[in-house]
C-alpha positions as CSV (number, residue, x, y, z in Angstrom):
1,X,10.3,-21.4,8.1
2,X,8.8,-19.1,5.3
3,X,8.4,-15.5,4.5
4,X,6.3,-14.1,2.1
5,X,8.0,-11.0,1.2
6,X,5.5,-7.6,0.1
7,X,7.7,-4.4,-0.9
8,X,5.2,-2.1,0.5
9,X,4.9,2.1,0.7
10,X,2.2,2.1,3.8
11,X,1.0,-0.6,5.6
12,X,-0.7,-1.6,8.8
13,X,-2.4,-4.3,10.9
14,X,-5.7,-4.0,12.7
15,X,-7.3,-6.1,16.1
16,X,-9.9,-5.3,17.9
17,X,-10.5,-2.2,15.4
18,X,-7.7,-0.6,16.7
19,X,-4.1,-0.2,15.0
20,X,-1.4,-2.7,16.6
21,X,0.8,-2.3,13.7
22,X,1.3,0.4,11.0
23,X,4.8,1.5,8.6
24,X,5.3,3.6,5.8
25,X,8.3,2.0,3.3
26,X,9.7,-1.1,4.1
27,X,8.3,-4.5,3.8
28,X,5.2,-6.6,5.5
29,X,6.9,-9.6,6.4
30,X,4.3,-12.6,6.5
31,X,5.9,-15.0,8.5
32,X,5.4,-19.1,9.5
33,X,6.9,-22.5,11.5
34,X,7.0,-25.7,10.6
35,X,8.5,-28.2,13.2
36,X,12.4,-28.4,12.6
37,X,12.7,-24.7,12.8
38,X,14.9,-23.3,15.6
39,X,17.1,-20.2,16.5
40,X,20.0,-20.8,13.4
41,X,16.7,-20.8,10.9
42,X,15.7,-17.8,11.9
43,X,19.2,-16.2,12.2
44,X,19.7,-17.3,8.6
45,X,15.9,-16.0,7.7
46,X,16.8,-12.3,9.1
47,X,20.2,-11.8,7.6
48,X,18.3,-13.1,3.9
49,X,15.5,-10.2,4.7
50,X,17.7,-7.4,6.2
51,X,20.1,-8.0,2.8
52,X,17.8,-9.0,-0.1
53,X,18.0,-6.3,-2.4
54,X,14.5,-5.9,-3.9
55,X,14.3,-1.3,-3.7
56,X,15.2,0.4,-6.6
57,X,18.2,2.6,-6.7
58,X,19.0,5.4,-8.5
59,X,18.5,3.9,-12.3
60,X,15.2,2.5,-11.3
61,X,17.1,-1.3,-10.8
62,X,16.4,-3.6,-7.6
63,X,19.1,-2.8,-6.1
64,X,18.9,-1.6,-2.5
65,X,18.0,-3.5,0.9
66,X,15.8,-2.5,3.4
67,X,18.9,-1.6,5.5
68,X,20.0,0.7,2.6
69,X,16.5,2.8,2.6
70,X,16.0,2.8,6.1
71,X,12.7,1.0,5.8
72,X,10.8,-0.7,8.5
73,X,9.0,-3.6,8.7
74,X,5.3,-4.8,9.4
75,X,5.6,-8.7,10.8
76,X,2.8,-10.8,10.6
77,X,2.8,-14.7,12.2
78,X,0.5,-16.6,9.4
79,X,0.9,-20.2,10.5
80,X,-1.6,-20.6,7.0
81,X,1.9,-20.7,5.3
82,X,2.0,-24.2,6.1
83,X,-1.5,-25.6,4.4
84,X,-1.5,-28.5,2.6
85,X,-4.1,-28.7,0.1
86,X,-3.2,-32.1,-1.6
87,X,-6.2,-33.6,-0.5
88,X,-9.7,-32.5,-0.9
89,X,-10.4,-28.6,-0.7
90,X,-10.3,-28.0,2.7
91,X,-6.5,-27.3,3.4
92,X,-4.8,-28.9,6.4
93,X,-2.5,-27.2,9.0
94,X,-0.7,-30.3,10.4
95,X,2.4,-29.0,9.0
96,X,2.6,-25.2,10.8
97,X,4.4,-25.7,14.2
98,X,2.5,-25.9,17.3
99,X,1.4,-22.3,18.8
100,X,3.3,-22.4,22.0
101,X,6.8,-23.2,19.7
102,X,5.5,-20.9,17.0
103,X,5.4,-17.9,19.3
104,X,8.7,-18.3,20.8
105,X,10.3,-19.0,17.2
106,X,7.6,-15.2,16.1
107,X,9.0,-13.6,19.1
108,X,12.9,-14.3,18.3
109,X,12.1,-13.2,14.6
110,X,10.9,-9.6,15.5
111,X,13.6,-9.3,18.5
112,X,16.5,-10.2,15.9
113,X,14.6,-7.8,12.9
114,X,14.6,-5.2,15.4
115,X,18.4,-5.1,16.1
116,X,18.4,-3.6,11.7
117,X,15.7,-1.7,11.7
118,X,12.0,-0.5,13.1
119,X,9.6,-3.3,13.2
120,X,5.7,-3.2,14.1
121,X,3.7,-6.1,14.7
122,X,0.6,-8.1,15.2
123,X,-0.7,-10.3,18.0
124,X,0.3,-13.9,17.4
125,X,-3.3,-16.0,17.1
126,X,-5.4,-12.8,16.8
127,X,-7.7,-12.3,14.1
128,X,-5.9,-9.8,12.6
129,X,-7.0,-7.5,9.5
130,X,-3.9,-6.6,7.5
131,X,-3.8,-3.5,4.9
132,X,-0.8,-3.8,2.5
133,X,-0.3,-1.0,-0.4
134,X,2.0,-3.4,-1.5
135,X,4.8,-1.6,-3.8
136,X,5.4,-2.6,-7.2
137,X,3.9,-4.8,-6.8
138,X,7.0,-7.0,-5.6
139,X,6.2,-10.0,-3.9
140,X,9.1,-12.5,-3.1
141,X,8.6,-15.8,-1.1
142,X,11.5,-17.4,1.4
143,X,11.5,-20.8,2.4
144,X,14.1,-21.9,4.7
145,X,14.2,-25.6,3.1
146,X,14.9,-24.2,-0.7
147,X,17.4,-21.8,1.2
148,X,19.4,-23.6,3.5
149,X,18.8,-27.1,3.5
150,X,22.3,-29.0,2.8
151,X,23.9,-25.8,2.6
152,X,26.3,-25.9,5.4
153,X,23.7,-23.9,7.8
């Protein structure tokens, strides 16, 4: 699983032209599978997000979560996460999880966010057209191999 991670003070997701999607502080949470991923990934994933301390406190030092500012989250499924581009220019996708696992794995990820905090979303597989004033700019990206992987998960 991986996260890319955009500190953000207004954001908001578009299909169809019409707003699915929109927050003021909190994070846009760009979010994909890879085959191996299950439940315990993503329980691990959400308790890294709701706790990372990237907002600034009161001395201007990352120091706050999400939890701690009462920020909400825009999560966006982006299975491009996964591209390899070793070979050639055009990237390959073999690696993002199949779109029938992929949405049940998206759809656990926003129900267990949404037991923190306020979460808005897009529509997993829509062509989706994503604003992000993104804060900072702070940027972090999660992957649950560098994260957990041999770490007693």
């Amino acid at each position: 699983m991986r996260a890319i991670l955009q500190r953000s003070k207004f954001s908001k997701v578009t299909i169809d032209s019409k707003i699915n999607g929109q927050i003021d502080k909190g994070y846009v949470v760009l979010v994909g599978f890879t085959d191996g991923d299950n439940e315990e990934i993503v329980d691990k994933m959400v308790t890294k997000i709701v706790n990372l301390r990237v907002f600034e406190d009161e001395n201007e030092k990352m120091n706050l979560s999400i939890l701690d500012t009462k920020g909400s989250i825009l999560s966006i499924s982006q299975f491009t996460l996964y591209a390899n581009c070793t070979k050639g220019n055009r990237p390959s996708f073999v690696e993002a999880l199949n779109p029938v696992e992929a949405t049940k794995l998206y759809d656990y990820f926003n129900k267990k966010l949404k037991e923190y905090l306020p979460v808005e979303t897009g529509i997993f597989g829509s062509d989706m057209k994503v604003e992000i004033y993104n804060d900072g700019p702070v940027t972090i990206m999660l992957d649950s191999d560098e994260l957990f992987k041999n770490k007693n998960m």
